[in-house]
N, C-alpha and C positions, 0 to 999 in steps of 0.2 A: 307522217306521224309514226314514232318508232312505237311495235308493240312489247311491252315488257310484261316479267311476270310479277302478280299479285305484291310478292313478299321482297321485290325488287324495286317494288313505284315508288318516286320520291315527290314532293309537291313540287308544282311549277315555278320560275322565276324566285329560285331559292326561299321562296318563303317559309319560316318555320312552323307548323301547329301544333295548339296545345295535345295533349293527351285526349278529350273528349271528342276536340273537331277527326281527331285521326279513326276515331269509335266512329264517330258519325258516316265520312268520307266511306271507308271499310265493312259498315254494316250491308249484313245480307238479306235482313226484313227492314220491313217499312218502319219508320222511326220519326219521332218528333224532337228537333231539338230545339232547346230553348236555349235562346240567344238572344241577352240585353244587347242597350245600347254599345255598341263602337266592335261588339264580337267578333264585325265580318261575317254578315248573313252570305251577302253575295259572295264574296270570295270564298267560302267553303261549299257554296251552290256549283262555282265552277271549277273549284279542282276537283271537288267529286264528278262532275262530267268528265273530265280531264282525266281520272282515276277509272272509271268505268268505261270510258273509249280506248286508252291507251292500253288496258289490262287485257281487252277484248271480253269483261264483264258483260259488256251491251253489246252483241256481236252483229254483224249485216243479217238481215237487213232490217233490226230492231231499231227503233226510235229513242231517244229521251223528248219526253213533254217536258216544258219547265213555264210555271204558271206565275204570273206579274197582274200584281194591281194597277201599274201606268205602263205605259207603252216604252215611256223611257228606262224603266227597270228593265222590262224586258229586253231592251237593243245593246244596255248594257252591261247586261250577261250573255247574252248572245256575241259581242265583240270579245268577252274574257274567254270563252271559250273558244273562239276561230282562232285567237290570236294562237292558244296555247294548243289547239289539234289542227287547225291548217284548216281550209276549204274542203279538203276531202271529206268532212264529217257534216258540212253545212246539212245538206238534207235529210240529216240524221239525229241532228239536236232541234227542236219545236219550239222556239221561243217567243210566246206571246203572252197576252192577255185575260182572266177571264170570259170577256165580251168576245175577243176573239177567238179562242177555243169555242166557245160556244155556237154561235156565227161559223163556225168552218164545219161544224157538226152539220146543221141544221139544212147551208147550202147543199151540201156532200150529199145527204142524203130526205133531203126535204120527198122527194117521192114516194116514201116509202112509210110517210104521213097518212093518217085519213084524209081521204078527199077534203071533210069539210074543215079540217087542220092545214088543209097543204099551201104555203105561201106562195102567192103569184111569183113568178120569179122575177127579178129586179123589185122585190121591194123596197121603200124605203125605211129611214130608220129613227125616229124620234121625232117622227114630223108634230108637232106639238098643235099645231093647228087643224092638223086631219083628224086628231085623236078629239081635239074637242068635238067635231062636227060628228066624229060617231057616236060620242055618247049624245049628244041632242038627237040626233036620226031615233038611236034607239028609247027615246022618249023622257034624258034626264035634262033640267034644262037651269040646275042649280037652282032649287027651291030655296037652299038656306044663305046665298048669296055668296058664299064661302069664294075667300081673299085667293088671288091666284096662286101663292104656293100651298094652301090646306087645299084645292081645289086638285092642283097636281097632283097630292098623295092621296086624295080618295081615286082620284083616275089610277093610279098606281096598284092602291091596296084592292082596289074592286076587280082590277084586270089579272094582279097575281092570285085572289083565291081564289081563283074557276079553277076544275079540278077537269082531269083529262079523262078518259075521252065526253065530250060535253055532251052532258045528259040532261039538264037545268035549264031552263028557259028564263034565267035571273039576266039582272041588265049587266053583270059580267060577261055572262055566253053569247046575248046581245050586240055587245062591243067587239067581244071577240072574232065573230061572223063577219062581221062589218068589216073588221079590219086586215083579217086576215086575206081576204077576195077582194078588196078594195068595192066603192058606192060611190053613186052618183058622178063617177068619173075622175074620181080621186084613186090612187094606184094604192095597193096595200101596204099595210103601215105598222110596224111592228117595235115597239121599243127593247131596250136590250134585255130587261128581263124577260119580256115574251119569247124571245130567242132561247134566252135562258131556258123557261120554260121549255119548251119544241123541244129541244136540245135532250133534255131531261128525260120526255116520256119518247123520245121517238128513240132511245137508246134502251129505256125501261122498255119498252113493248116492242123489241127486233132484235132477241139473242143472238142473230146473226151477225147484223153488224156490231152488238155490242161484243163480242169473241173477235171480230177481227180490230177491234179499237185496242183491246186487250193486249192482243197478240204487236198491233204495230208498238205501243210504247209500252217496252220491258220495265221502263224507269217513270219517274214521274217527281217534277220537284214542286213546291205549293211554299211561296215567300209570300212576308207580311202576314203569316196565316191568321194572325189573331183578329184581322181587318175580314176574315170574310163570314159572307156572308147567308144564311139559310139558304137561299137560292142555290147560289154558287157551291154551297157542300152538299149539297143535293145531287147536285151533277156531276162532281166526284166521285162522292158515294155509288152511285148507279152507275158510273161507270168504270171504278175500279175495285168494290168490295168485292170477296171472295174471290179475287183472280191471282193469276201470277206476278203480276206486276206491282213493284216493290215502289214505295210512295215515302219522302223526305219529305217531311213537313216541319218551316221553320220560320218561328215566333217570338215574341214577348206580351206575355201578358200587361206587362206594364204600362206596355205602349197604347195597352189598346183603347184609341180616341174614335174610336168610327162606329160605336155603337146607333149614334142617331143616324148613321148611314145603314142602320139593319146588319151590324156585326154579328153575330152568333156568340154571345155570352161563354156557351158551352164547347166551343167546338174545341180546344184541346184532350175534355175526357173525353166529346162522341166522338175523334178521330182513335184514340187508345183504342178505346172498345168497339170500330168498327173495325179499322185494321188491328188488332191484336197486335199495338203496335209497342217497341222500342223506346224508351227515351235517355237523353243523355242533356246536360246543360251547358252551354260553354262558360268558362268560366274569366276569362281576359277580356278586359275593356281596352281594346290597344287606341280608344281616341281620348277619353279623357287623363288628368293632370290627379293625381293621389287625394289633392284633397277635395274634388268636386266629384272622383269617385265615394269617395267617403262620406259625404252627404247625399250623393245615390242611396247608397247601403240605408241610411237613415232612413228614407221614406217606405223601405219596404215594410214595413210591419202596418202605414198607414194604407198601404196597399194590397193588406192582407197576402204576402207573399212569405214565402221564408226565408229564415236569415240566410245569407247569399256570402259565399265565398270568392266572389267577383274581385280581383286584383288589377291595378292596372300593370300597364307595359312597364319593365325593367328601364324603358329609355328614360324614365320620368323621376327626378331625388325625390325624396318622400314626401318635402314639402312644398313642393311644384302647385300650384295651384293658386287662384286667387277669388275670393268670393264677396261679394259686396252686398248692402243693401243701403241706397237712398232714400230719404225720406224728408219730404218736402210738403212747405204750402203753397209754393208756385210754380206753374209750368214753366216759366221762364227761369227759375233758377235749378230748376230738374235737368232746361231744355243745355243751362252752363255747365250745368256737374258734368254730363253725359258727353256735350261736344267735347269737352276739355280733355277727357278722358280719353274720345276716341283720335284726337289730334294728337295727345302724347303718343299714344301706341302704335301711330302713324311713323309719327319719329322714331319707333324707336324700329322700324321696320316690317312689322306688321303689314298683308297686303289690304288695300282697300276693301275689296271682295273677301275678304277676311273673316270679316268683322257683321255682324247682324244683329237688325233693331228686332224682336218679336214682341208681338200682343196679341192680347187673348182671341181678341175678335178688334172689323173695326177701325185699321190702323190708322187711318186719316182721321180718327177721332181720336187719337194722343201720340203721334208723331210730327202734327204740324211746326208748332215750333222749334222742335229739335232738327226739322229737316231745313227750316232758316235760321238757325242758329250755328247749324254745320256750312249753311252757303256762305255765308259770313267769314266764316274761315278758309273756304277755297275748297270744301269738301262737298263732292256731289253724293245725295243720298237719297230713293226713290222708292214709293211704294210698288212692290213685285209683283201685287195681285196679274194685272192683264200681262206684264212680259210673261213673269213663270207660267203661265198659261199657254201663253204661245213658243215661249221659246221649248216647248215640252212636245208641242204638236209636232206629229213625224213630219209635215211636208215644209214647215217652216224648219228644221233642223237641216231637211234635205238642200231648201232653197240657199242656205247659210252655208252650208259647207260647198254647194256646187259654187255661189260667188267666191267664196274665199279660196277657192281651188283654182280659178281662173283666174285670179289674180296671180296666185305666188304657189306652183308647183311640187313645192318643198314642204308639203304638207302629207305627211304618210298615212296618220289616221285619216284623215278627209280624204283619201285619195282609194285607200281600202275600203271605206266605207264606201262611196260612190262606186267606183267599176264593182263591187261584191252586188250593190243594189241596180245595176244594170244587169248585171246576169241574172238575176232573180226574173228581175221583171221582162227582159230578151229571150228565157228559157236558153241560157248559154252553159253550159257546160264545161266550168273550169277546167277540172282533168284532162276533158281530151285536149282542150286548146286547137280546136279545130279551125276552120275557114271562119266561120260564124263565130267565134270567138274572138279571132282578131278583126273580124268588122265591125263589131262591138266598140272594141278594144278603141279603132278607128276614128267612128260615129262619134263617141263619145270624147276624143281629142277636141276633134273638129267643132265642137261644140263648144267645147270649154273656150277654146281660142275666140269662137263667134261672141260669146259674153263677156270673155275681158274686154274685145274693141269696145263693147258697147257699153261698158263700165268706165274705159277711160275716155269713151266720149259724151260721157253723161251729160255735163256742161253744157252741148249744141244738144242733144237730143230733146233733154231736160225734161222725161217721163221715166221713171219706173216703171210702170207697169207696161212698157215694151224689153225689160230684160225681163223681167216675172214670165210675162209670157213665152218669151223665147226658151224661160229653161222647163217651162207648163210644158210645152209641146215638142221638147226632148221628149220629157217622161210617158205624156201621154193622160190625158184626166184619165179614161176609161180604168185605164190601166194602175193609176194612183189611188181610185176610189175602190178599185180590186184587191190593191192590195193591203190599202189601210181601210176596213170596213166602216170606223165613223165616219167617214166623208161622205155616206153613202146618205147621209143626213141632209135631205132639202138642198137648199145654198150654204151648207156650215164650210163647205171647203172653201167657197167664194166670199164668204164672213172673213173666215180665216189668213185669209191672202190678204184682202183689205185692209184690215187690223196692223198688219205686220207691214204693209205698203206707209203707212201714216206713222208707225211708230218709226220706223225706218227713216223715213223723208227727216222727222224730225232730231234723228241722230247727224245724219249728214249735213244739216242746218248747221248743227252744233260743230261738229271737224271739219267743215271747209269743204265737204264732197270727200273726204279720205275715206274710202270707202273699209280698208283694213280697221279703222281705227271706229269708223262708226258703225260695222257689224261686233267689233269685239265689244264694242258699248253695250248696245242694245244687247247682248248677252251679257252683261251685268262685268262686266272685267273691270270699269271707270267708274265705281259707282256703292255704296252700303245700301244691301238688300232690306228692307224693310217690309216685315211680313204677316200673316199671323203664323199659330204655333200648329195649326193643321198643315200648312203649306212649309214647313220646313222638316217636317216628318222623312227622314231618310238623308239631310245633308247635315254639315258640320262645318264649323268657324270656329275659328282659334279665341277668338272675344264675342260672347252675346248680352245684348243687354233686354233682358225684358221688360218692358214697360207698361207699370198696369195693376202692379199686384194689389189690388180694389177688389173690393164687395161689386162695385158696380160693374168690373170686368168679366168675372165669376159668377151673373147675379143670379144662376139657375143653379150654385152650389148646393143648395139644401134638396134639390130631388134629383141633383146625378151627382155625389161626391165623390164616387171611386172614379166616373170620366174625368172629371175636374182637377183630380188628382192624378190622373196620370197622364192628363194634358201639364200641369204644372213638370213633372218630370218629363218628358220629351222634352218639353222647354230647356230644363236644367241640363237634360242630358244631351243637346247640339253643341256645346262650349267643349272646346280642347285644353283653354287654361285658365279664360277668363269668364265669370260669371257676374252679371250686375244683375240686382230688381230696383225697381224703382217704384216709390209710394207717393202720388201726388195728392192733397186733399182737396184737392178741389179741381175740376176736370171741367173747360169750357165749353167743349163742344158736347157733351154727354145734358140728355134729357134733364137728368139730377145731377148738378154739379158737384156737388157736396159729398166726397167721401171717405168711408170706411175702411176696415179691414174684419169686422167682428165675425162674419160667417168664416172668412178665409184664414182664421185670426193662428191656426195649424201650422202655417205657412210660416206665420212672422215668427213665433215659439219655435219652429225647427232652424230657423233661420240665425236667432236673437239667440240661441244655446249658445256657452263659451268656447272660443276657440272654432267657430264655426263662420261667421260675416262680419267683415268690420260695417259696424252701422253709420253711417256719415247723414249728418242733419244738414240742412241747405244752407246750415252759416259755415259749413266746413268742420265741425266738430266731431269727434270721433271718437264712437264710445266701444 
């Protein structure tokens, strides 16, 4: 990596920035920016890494932390930054997760706990059935019968308000006791906010190592910030207010839909006023088309935000964009509008994976027909909920890219990514490139080569779950549960494999044993994503259509409207050109079939403005 000076840096891979990301990037205190949809959160996360390594701002043997709500944010800002400083910086950029930050706190220095705080070591982690058994030990046995998920959030809410160090003999501190030492032969059992917690006071009551946490990351980045939550800025806070170390924090309030996940309403002023901090807005949507930026801008004032000088990319003529609303009395002429739609923009080159169906909640309750109505046409379209799930899990990405690496070599990203997670996990030592490094190097050929035989001999084998295993015991469980802490969870790692062993068999069903063809499936390549709008939070398609826009979709609008409204914009704001909604009155699979629009009725008024949706009736009319 070349070092250059400050007034010398120029962004990586020629890309240009505006005026504000370069404020941001260059800033010398802790700073919040605000950054709507298509800004480029992540890519101004890593050329400021890019900018602060290169410049020798973060000098040896200082750290950058960079904080991610899923694991796969995390890997992939982790991968923008190696690409653009090279391996010599790996151990010097921290790219994880919440849960994991926390977790690697707590491990590190769990000793230096109170005794009756200090977790067995090898605990586990969500064991969901240990946690019930301690609260019955400690004497609660659900008097009020309460439904297993209100049952989970009082286990929850009762475990995070015990307060440290435990002086209360309430049936929190109870649980606590229990779980932290493990009983009756059950091994200690800790959920992630419990970590959390640990994490928390064992940095608040140990100036020592809270000074040397300080000292190792100079920098510190915090993405999706609007998504976190009391807990998690807790642990922030305590371990980097009043220090040296300079904190990027970047958000949209817009976006923010994770309130009922315990988001933190407040945390852009308490971040201002804990670090005295900076702020600056980006002001470029470089993903959406001028007029679906334009109808963004609309809903700010319903959002209580301010007028916003948000422009899109120059790439875009002025009238680029396309916005629609459907409005129908039957699902099957909703389920025609929509197929027709998506079959022309097929033709007209559009990729498959392009294109996304979203609903509010639900989707198998109003994508059935459109998803045979698309079969019909030769178009395969599937609900996302279990792949995105798995295809998200690190050891399922792992197991995907080590097959498709032994098949076809000529894969650079999988091929970087794999030997980069072999060092990790071998303690190899890229720089020296020593003996150990090229045995590494070696081991891991010879591997690859052992699971293409056993790929192209599938046919006679005709199990799975003897190449799974053979690339399991490359890696190593111990070793994979070390380094990705949720698998530390019961059997979730062996759930995990499973899941993806049957989704998988039944890809290969479908191509004939092509194994390139039915991994790139089962990653969605062949196929229209079908979602809801929580789970599409962070991606983008050239055409979305959301389906739903009902009272009955929305039907908690009247006691959380600012969520509901800014779950309707993330919606809006995943689409690059095309935007559809779709109004059916009558919904078969839904308790009350029969619907409205009068709570959501905002929606249709921003919508029905002139010059803003063509409205199309299910006879084809168009007003």
């Amino acid at each position: 990596m070349k070092k250059v000076k400050k007034e010398e840096w120029i962004p990586s891979d020629n890309i240009t920035l505006e005026d504000n990301a370069e404020i941001a990037i260059r800033c010398e205190k802790s700073i919040l920016v605000v950054a709507g949809p298509g800004a480029g959160k992540t890519e101004l996360l890593a050329q400021k890494a890019g900018y602060l390594f290169q410049t020798n701002s973060c000098c040896e043997p200082q750290k950058i932390l960079a904080i991610s709500f899923k694991t796969d944010a995390a890997e992939n800002l982790k991968e923008r930054v190696l690409k653009r400083c090279g391996n010599e910086i790996k151990k010097r950029f921290s790219s994880m997760t919440y849960d994991a930050f926390a977790k690697r706190i707590l491990d590190h220095f769990r000793l230096a706990l109170p005794l009756e705080l200090q977790p067995q070591a090898g605990y586990s982690i969500n064991d969901n059935e240990i946690i019930d058994l301690a609260f019955k030990k400690a004497g609660y046995n659900n008097p009020q019968n309460l439904k297993k998920s209100l049952l989970t959030k009082f286990y929850e809410d009762t475990l995070s308000n015990v307060e440290f160090p435990l002086k209360k003999d309430g049936l929190g501190e109870k649980v606590w006791k229990l779980l932290v030492k493990g009983f009756d032969g059950n091994k200690a059992t800790l959920s992630f906010k419990m970590i959390n917690m640990l994490a928390e006071y064992l940095i608040r009551s140990n100036p020592k190592i809270k000074r040397a946490l300080q000292y190792t990351y100079s920098y510190v980045f915090l993405d999706e910030f609007q998504d976190t939550t009391d807990l998690q800025y807790s642990l922030v806070k305590t371990c980097f207010k009043e220090s040296k170390s300079i904190i990027t924090a970047v958000g949209d309030s817009k976006q923010r839909i994770m309130l009922w996940a315990g988001a933190l309403k407040s945390v852009f002023l308490d971040f201002k006023a804990d670090f005295i901090s900076e702020e600056t807005q980006l002001l470029m949507n470089h993903r959406s088309a001028p007029r679906l930026v334009s109808l963004q801008k609309q809903m700010y004032a319903s959002l209580q935000e301010k007028e916003s000088m948000t422009q899109p990319s120059d790439k875009w003529s002025p009238n680029d964009g396309e916005i629609k609303l459907v409005i129908s009395d039957s699902e099957f002429d909703e389920a025609r509008i929509i197929s027709e739609d998506i079959k022309h923009k097929i033709e007209e080159g559009i990729e498959i994976n392009d294109i996304c169906i979203l609903c509010k909640q639900l989707p198998q309750n109003y994508s059935e027909f459109i998803i045979s109505e698309l079969a019909n046409m030769g178009i395969r379209a599937r609900i996302e909920n279990d792949y995105q799930d798995l295809i998200k899990e690190p050891i399922i990405d792992l197991l995907i890219r080590f097959m498709l690496l032994s098949i076809d070599r000529k894969r650079p990203k999988d091929w970087e990514y794999i030997k980069s997670l072999a060092e990790e996990f071998y303690g190899v030592d890229y720089a020296q490139q020593d003996a150990v490094y090229y045995k590494c190097q070696e081991e891991l050929s010879v591997k690859l080569n052992e699971v293409s035989s056993l790929l192209k001999d599938f046919e006679k084998i005709d199990d799975i779950q003897i190449i799974l295993t053979e690339i399991m015991d490359f890696w190593g469980v111990a070793k994979i549960k070390s380094h990705y802490p949720i698998y530390q969870q019961g059997d979730y790692l062996e759930k995990r494999i499973e899941s993806f062993k049957n989704f998988l068999l039944d890809e290969l069903k479908l191509f004939s044993n092509n194994w390139i063809l039915a991994l790139e499936s089962f990653c969605g390549k062949y196929s229209i994503p079908i979602m809801t709008i929580h789970k599409s939070k962070g991606l983008e398609y050239s055409a979305v259509y959301f389906v739903g826009l009902e009272d009955g979709a929305f039907w908690n609008f009247k006691k959380q409207p600012e969520e509901d409204r800014c779950a309707f914009f993330v919606a809006l704001s995943r689409a690059k050109q095309y935007i559809t909604f779709t109004y059916c009155s009558y919904r078969s699979k839904l308790r009350y079939p029969c619907q409205c629009h009068d709570s959501i009725n905002e929606f249709f008024e921003l919508l029905q403005k002139p010059g803003v949706a063509d409205v199309q009736i299910c006879d084809g009319k168009t007003n």
